[in-house]
mmCIF file as Biopython writes it, N, C-alpha, C and O atoms, coordinates in Angstrom:
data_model
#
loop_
_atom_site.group_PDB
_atom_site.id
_atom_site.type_symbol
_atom_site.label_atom_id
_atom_site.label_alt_id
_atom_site.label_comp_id
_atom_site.label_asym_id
_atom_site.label_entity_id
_atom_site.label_seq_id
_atom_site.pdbx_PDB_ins_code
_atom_site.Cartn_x
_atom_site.Cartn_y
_atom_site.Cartn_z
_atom_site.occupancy
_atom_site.B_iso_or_equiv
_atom_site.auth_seq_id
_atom_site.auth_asym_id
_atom_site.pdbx_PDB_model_num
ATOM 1   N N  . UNK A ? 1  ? -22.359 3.343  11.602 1.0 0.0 1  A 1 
ATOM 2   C CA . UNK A ? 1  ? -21.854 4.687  11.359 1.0 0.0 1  A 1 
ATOM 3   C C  . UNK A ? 1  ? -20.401 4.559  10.894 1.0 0.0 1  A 1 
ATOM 4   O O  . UNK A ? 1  ? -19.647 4.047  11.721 1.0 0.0 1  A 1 
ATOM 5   N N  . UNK A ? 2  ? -19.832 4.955  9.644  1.0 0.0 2  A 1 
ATOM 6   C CA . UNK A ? 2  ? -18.435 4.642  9.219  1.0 0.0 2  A 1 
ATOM 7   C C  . UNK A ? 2  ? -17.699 5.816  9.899  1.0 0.0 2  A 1 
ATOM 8   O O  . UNK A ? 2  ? -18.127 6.969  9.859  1.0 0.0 2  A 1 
ATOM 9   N N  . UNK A ? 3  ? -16.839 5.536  10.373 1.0 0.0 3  A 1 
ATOM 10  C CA . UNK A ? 3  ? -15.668 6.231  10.852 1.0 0.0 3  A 1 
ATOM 11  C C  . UNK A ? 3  ? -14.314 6.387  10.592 1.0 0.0 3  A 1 
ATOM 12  O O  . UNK A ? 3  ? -14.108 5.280  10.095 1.0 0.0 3  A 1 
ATOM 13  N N  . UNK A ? 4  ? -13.274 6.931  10.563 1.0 0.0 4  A 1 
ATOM 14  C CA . UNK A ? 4  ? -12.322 7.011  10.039 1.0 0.0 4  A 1 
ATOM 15  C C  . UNK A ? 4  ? -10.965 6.688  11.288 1.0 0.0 4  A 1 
ATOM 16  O O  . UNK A ? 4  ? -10.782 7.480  12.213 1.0 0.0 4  A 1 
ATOM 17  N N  . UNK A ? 5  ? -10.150 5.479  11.119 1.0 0.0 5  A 1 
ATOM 18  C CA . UNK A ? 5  ? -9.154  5.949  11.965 1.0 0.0 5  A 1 
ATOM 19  C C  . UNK A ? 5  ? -7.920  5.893  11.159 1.0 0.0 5  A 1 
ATOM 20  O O  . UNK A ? 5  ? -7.803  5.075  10.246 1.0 0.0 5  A 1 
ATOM 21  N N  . UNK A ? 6  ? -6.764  6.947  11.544 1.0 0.0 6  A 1 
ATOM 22  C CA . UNK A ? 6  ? -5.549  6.870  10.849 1.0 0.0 6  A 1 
ATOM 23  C C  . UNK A ? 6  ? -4.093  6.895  11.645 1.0 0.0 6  A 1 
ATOM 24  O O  . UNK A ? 6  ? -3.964  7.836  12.428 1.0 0.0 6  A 1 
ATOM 25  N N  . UNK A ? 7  ? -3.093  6.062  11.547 1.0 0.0 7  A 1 
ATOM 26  C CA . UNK A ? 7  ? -1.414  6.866  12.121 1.0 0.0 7  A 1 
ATOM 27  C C  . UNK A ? 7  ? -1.222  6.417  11.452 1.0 0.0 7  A 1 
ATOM 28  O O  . UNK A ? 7  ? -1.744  5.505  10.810 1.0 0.0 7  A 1 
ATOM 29  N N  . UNK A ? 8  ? 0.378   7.452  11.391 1.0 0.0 8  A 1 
ATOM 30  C CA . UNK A ? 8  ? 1.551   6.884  10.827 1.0 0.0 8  A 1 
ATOM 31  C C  . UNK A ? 8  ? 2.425   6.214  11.948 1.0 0.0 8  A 1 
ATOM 32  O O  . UNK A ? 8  ? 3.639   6.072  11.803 1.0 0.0 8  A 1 
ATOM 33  N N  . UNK A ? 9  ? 1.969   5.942  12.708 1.0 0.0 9  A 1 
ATOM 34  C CA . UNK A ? 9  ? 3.122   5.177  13.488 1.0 0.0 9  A 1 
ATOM 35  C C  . UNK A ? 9  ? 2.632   3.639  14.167 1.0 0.0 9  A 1 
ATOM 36  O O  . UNK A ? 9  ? 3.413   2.926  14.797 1.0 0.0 9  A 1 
ATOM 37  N N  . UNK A ? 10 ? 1.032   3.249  13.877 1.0 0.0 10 A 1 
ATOM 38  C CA . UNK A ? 10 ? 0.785   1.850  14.559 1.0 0.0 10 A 1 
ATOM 39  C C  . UNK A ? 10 ? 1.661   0.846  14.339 1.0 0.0 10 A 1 
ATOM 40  O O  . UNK A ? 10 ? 2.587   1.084  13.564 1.0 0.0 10 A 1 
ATOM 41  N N  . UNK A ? 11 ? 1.619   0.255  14.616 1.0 0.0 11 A 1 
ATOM 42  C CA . UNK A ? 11 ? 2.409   -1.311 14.877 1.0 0.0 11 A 1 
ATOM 43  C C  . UNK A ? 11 ? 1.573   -2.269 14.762 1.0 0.0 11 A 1 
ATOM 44  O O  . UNK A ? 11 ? 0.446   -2.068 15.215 1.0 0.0 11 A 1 
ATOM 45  N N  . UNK A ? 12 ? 1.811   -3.306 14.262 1.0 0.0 12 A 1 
ATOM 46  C CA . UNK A ? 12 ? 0.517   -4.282 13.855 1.0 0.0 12 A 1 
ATOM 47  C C  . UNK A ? 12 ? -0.194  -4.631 15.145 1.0 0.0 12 A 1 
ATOM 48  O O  . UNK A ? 12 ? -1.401  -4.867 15.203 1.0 0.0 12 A 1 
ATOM 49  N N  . UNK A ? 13 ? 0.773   -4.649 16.347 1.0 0.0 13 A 1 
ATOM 50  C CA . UNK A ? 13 ? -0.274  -4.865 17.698 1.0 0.0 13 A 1 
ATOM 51  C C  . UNK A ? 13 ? -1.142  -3.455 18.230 1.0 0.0 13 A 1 
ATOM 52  O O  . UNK A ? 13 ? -2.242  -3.691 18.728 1.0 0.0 13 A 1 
ATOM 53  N N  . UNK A ? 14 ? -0.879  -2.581 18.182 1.0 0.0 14 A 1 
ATOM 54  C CA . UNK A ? 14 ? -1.285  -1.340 17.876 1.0 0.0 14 A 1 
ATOM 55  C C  . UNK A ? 14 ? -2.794  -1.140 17.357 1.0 0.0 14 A 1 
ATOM 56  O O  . UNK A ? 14 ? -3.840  -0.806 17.914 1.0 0.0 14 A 1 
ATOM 57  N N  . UNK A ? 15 ? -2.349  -1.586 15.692 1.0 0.0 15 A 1 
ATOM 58  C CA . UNK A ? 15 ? -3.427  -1.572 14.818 1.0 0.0 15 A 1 
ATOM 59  C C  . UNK A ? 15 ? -4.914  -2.334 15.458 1.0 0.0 15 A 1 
ATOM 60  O O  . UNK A ? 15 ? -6.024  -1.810 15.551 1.0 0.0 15 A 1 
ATOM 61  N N  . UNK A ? 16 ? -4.454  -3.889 15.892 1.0 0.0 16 A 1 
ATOM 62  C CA . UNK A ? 16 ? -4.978  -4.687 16.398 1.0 0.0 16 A 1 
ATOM 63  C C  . UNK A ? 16 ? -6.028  -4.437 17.304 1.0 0.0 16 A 1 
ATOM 64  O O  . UNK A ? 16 ? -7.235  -4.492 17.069 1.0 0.0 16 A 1 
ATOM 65  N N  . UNK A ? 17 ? -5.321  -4.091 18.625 1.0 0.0 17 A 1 
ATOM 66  C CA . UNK A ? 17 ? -5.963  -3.499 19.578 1.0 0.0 17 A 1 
ATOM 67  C C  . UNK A ? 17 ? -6.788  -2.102 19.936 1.0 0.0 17 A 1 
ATOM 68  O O  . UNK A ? 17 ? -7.327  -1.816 21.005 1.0 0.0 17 A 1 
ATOM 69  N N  . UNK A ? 18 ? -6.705  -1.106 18.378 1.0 0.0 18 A 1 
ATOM 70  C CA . UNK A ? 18 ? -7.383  -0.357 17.943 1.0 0.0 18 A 1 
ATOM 71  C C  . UNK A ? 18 ? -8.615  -1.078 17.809 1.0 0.0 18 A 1 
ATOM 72  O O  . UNK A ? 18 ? -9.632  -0.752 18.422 1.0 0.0 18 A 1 
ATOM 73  N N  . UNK A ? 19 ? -8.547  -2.061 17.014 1.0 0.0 19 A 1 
ATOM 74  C CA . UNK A ? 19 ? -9.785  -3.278 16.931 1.0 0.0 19 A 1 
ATOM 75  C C  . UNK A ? 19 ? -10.972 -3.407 17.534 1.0 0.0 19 A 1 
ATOM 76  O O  . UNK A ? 19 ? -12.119 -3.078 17.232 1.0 0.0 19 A 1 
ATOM 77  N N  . UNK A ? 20 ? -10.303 -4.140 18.767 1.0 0.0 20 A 1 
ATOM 78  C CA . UNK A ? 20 ? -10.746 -4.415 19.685 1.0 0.0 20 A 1 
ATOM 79  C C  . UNK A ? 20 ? -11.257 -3.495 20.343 1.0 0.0 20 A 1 
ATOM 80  O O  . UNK A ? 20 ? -12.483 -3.577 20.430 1.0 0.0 20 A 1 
ATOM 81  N N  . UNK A ? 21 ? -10.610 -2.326 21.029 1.0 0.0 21 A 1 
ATOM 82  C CA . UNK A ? 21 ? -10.957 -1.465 21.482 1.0 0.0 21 A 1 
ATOM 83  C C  . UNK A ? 21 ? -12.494 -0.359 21.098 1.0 0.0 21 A 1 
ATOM 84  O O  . UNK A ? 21 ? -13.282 0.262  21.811 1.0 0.0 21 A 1 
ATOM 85  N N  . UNK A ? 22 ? -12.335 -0.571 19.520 1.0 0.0 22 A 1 
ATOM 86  C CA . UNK A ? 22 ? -13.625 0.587  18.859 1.0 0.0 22 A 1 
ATOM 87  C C  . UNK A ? 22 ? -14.359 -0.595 18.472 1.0 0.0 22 A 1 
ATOM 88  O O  . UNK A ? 22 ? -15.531 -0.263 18.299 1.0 0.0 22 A 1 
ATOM 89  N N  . UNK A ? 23 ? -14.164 -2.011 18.227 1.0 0.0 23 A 1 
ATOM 90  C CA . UNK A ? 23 ? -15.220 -2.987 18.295 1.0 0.0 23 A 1 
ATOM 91  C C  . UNK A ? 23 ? -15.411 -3.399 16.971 1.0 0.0 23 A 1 
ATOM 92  O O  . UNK A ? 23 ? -16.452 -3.962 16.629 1.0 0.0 23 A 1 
ATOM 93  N N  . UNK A ? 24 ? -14.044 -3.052 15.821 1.0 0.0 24 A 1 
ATOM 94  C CA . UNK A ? 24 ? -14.387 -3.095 14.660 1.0 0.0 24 A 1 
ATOM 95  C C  . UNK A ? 24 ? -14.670 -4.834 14.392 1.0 0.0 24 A 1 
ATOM 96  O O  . UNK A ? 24 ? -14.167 -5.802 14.963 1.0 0.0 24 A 1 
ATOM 97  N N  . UNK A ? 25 ? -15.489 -4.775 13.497 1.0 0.0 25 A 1 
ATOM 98  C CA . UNK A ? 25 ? -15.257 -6.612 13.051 1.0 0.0 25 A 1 
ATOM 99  C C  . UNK A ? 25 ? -14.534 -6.433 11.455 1.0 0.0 25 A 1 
ATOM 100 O O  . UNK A ? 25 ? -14.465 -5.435 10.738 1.0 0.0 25 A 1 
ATOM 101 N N  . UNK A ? 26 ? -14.102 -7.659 11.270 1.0 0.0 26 A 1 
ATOM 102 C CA . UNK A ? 26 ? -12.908 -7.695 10.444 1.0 0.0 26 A 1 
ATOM 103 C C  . UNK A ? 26 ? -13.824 -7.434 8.458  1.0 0.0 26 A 1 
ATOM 104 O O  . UNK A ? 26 ? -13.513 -7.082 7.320  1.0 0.0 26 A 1 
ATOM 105 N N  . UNK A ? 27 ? -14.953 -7.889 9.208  1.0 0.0 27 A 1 
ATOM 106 C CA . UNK A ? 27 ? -15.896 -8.142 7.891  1.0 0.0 27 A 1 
ATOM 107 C C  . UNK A ? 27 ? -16.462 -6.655 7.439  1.0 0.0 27 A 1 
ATOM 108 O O  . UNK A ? 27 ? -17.103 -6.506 6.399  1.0 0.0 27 A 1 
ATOM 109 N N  . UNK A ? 28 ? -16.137 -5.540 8.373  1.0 0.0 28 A 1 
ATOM 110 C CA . UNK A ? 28 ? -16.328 -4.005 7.896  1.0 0.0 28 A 1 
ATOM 111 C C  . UNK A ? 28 ? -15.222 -3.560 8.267  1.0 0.0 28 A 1 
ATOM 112 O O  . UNK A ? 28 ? -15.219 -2.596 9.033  1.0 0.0 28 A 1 
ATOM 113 N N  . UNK A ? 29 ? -13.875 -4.193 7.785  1.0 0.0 29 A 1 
ATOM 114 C CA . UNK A ? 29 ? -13.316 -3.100 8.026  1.0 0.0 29 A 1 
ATOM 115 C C  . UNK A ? 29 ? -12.487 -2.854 6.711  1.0 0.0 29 A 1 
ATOM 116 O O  . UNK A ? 29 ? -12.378 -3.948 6.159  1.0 0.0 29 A 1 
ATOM 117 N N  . UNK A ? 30 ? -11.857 -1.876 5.982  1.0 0.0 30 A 1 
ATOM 118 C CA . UNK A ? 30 ? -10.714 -1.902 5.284  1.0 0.0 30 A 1 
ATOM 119 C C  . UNK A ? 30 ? -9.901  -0.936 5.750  1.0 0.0 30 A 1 
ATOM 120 O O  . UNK A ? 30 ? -10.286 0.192  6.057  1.0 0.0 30 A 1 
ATOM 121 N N  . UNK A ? 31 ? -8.528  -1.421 5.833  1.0 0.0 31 A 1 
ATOM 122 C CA . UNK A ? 31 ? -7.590  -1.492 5.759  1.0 0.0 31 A 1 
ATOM 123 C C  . UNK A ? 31 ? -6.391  -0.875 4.457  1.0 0.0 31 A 1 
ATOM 124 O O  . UNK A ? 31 ? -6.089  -1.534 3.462  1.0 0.0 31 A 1 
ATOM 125 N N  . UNK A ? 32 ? -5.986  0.168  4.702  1.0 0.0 32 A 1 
ATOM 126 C CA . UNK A ? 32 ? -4.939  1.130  3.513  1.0 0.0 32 A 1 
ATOM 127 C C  . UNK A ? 32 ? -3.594  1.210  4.089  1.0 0.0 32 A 1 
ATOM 128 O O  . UNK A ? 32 ? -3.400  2.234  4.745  1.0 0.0 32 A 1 
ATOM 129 N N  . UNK A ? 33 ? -2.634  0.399  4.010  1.0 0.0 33 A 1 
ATOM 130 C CA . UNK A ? 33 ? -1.668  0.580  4.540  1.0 0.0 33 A 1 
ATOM 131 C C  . UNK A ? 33 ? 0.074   1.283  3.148  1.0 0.0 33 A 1 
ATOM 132 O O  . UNK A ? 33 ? 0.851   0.802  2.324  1.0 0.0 33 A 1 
ATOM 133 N N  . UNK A ? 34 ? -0.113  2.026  3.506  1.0 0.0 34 A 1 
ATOM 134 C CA . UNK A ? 34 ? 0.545   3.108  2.702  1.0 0.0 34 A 1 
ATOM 135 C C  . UNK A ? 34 ? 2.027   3.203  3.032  1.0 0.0 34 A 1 
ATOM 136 O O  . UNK A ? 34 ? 2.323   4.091  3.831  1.0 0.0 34 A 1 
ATOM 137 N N  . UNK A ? 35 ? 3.204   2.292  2.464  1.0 0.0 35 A 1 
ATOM 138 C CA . UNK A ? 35 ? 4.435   2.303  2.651  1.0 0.0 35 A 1 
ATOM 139 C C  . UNK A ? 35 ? 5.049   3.545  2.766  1.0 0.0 35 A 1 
ATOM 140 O O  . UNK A ? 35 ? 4.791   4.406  1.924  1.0 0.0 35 A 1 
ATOM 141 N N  . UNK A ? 36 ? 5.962   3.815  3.843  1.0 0.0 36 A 1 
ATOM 142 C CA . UNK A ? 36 ? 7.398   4.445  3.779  1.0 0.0 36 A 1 
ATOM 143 C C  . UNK A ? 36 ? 8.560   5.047  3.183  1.0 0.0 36 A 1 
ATOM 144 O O  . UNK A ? 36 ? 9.197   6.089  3.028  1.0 0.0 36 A 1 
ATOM 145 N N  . UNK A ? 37 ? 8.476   3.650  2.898  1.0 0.0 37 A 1 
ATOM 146 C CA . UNK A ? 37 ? 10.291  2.969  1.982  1.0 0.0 37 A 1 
ATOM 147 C C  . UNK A ? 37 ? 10.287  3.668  0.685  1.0 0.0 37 A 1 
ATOM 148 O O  . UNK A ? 37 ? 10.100  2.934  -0.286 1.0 0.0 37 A 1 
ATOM 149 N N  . UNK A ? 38 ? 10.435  4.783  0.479  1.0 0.0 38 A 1 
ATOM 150 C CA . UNK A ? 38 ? 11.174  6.020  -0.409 1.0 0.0 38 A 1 
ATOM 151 C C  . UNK A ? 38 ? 12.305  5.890  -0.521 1.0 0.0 38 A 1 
ATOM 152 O O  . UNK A ? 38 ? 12.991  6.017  0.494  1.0 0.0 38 A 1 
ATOM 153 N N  . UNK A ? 39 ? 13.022  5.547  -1.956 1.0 0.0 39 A 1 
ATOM 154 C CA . UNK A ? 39 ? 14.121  5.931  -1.742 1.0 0.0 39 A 1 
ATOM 155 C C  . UNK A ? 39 ? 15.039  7.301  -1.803 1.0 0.0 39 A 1 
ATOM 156 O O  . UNK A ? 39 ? 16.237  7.557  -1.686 1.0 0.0 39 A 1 
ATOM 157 N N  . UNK A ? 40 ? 13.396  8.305  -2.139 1.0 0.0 40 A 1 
ATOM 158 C CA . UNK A ? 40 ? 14.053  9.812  -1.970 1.0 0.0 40 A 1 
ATOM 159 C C  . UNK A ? 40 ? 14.012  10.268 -0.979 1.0 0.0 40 A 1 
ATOM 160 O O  . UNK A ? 40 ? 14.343  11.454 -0.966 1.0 0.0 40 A 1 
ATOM 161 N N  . UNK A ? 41 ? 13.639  9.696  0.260  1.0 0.0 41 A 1 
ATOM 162 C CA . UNK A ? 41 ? 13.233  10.461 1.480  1.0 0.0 41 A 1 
ATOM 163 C C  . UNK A ? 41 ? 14.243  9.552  2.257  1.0 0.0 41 A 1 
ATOM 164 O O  . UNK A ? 41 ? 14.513  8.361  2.103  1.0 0.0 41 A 1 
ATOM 165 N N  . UNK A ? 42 ? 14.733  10.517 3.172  1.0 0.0 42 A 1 
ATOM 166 C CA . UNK A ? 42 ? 15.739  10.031 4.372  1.0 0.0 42 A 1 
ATOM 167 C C  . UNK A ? 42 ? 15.685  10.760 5.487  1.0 0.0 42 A 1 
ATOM 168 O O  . UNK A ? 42 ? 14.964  11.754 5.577  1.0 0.0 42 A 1 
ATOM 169 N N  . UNK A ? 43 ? 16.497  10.301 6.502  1.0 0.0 43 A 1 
ATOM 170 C CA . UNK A ? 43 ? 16.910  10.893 7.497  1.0 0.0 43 A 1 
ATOM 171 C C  . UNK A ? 43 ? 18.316  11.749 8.310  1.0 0.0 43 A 1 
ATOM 172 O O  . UNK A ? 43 ? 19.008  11.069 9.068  1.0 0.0 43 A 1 
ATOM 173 N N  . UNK A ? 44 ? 18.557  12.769 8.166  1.0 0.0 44 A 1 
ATOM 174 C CA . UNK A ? 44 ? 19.380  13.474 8.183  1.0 0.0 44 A 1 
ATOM 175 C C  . UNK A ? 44 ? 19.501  14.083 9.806  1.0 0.0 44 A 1 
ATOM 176 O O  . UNK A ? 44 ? 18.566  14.755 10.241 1.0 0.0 44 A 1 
ATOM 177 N N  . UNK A ? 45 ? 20.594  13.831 10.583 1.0 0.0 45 A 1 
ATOM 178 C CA . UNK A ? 45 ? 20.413  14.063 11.960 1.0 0.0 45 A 1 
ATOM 179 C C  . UNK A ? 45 ? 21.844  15.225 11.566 1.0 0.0 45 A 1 
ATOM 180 O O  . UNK A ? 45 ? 22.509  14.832 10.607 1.0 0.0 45 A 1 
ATOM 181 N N  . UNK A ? 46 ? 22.275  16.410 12.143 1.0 0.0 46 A 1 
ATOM 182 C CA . UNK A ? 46 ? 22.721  17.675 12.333 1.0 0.0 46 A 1 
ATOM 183 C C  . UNK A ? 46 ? 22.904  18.520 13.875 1.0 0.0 46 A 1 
ATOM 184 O O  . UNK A ? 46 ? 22.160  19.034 14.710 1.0 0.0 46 A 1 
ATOM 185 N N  . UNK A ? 47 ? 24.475  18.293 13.656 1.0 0.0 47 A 1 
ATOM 186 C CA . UNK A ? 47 ? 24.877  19.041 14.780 1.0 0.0 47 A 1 
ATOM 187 C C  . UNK A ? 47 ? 24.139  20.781 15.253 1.0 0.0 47 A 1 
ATOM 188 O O  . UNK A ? 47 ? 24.344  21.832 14.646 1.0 0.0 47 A 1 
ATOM 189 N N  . UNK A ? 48 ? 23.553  20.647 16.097 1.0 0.0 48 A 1 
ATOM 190 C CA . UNK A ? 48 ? 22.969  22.188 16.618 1.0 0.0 48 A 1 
ATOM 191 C C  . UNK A ? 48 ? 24.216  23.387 16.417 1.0 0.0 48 A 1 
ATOM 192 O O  . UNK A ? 48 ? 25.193  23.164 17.132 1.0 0.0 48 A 1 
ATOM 193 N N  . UNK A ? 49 ? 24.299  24.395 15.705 1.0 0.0 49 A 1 
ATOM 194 C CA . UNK A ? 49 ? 25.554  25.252 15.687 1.0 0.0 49 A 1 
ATOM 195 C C  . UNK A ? 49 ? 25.316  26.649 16.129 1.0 0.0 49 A 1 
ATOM 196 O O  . UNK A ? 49 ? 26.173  27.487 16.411 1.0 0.0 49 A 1 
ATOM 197 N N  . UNK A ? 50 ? 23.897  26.788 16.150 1.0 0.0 50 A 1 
ATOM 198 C CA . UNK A ? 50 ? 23.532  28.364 16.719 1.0 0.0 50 A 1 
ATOM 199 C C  . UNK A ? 50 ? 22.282  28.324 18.004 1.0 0.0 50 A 1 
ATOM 200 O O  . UNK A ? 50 ? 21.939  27.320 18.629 1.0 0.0 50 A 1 
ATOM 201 N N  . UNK A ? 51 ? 21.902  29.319 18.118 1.0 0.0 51 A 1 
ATOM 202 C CA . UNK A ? 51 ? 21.140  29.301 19.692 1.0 0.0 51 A 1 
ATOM 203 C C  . UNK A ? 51 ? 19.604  28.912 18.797 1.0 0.0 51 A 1 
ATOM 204 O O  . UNK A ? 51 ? 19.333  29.109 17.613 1.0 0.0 51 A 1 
ATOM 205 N N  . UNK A ? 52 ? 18.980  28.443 19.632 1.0 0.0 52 A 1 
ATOM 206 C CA . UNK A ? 52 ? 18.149  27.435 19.242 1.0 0.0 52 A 1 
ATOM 207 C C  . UNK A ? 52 ? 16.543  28.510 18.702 1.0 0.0 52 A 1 
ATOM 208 O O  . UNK A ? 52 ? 15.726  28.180 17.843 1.0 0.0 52 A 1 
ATOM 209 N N  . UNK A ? 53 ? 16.531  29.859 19.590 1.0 0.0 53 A 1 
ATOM 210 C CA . UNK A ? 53 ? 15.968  30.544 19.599 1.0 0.0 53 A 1 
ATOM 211 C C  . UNK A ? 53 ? 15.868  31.119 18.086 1.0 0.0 53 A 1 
ATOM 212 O O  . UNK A ? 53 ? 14.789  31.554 17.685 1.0 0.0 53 A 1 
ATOM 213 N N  . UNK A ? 54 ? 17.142  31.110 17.165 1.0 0.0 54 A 1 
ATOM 214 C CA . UNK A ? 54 ? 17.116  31.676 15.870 1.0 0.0 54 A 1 
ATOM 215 C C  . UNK A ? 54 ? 17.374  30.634 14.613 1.0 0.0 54 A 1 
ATOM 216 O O  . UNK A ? 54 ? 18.086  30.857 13.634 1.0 0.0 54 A 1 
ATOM 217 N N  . UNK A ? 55 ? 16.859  29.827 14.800 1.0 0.0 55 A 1 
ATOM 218 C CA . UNK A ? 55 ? 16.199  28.703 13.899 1.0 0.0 55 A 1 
ATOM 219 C C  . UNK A ? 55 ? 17.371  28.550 12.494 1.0 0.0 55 A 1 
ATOM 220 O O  . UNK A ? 55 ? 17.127  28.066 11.389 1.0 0.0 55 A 1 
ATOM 221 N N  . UNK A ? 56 ? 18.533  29.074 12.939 1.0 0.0 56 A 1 
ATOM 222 C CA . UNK A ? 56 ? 19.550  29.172 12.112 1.0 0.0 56 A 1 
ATOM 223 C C  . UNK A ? 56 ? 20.302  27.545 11.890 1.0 0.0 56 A 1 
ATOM 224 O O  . UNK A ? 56 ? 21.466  27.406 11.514 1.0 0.0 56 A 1 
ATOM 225 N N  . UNK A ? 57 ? 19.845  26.988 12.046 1.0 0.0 57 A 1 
ATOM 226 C CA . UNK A ? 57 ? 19.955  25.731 11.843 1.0 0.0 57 A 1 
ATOM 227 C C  . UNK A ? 57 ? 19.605  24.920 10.854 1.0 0.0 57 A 1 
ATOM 228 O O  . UNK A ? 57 ? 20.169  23.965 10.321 1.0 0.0 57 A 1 
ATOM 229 N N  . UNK A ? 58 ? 18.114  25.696 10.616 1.0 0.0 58 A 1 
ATOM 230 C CA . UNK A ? 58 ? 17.144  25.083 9.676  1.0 0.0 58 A 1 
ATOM 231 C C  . UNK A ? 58 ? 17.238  26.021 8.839  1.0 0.0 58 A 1 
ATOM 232 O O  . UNK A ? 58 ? 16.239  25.907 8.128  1.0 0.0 58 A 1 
ATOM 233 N N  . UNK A ? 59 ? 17.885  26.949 8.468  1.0 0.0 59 A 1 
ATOM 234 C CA . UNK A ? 59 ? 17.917  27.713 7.157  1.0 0.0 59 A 1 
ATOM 235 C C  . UNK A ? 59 ? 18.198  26.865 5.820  1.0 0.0 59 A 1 
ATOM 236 O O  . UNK A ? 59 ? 17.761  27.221 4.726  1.0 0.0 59 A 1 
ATOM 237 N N  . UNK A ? 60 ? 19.153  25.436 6.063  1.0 0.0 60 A 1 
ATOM 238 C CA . UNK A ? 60 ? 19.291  24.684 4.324  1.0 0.0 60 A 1 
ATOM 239 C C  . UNK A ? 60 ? 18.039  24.350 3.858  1.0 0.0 60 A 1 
ATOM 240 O O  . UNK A ? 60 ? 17.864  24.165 2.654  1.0 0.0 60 A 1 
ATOM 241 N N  . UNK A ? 61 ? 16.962  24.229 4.823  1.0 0.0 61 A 1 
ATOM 242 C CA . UNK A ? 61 ? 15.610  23.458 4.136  1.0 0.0 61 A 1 
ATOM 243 C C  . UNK A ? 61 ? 14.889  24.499 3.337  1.0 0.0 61 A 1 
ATOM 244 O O  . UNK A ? 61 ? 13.918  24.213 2.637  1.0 0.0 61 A 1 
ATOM 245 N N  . UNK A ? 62 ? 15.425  25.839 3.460  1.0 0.0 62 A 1 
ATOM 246 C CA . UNK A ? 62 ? 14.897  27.040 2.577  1.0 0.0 62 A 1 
ATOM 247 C C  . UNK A ? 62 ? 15.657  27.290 1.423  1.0 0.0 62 A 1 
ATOM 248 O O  . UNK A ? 62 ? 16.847  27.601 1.486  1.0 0.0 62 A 1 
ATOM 249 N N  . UNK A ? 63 ? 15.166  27.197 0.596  1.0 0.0 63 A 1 
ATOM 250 C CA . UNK A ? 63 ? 15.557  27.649 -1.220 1.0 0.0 63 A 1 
ATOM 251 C C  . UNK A ? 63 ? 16.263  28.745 -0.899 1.0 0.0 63 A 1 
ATOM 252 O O  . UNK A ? 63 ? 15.941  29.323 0.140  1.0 0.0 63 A 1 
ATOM 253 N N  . UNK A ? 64 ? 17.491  29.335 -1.789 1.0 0.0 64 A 1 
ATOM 254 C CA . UNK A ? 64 ? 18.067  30.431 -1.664 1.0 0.0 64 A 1 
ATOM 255 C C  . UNK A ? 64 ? 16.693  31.344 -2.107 1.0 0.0 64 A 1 
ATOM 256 O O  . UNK A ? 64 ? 15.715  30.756 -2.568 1.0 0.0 64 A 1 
ATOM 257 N N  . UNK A ? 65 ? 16.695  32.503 -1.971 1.0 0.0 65 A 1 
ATOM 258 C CA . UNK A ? 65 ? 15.932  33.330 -2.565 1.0 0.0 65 A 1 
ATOM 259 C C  . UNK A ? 65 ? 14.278  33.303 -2.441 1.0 0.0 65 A 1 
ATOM 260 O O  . UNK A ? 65 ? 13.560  34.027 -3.132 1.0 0.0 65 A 1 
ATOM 261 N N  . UNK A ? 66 ? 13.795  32.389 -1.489 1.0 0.0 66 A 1 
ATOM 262 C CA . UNK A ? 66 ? 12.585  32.158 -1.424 1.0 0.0 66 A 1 
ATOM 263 C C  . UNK A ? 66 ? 11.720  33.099 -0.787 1.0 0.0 66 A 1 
ATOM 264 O O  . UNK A ? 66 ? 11.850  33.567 0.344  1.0 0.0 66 A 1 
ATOM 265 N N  . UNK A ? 67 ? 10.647  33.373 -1.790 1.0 0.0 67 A 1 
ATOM 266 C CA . UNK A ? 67 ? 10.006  34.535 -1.295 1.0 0.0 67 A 1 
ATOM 267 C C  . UNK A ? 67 ? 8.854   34.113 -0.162 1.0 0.0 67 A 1 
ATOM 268 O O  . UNK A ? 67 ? 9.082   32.999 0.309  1.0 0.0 67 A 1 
ATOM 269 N N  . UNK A ? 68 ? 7.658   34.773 0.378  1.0 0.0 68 A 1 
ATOM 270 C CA . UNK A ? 68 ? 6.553   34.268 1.162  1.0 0.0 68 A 1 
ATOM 271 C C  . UNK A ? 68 ? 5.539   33.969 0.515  1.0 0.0 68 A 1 
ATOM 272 O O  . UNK A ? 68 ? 4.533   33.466 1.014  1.0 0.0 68 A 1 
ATOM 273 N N  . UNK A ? 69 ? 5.727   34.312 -0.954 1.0 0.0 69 A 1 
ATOM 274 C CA . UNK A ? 69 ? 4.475   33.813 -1.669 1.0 0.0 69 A 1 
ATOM 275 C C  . UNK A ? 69 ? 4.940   33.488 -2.689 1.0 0.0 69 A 1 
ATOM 276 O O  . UNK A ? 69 ? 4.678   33.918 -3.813 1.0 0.0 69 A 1 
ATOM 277 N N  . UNK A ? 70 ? 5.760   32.601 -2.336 1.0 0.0 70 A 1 
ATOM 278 C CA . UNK A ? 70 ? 6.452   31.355 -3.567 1.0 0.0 70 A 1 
ATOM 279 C C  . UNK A ? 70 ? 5.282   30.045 -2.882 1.0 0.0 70 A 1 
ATOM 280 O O  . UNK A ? 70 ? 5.287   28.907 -3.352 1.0 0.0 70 A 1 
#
């Protein structure tokens, strides 16, 4: 029965012991390992400046002018 497993966060021992665990053998299995390393994508950490309740924090990730059915 083919099954599907996926993260973004295993670790090759991780992956491994996924293995073992669901009983895969190496001779059915493939394997898609789908890099990261973007150099347009980063990580941006930001001082909290308003009460957490009004998400005023996260307003730069919104386009000026963005409608709800943009």
């Amino acid at each position: 029965i083919p099954f599907l497993v996926t993260s973004a966060t295993f670790t090759p021992d991780m992956l491994n012991d996924s293995h073992q665990l669901l009983q895969i053998h190496s001779d059915q299995l493939l394997t898609v390992d789908c890099s990261t390393d973007h150099p347009n994508i980063s990580i941006g950490v930001k001082k909290i400046e308003h009460p957490l309740t009004t998400y005023l924090d996260l307003a730069f990730l919104i386009p000026s002018g963005w409608k709800a059915c943009d």
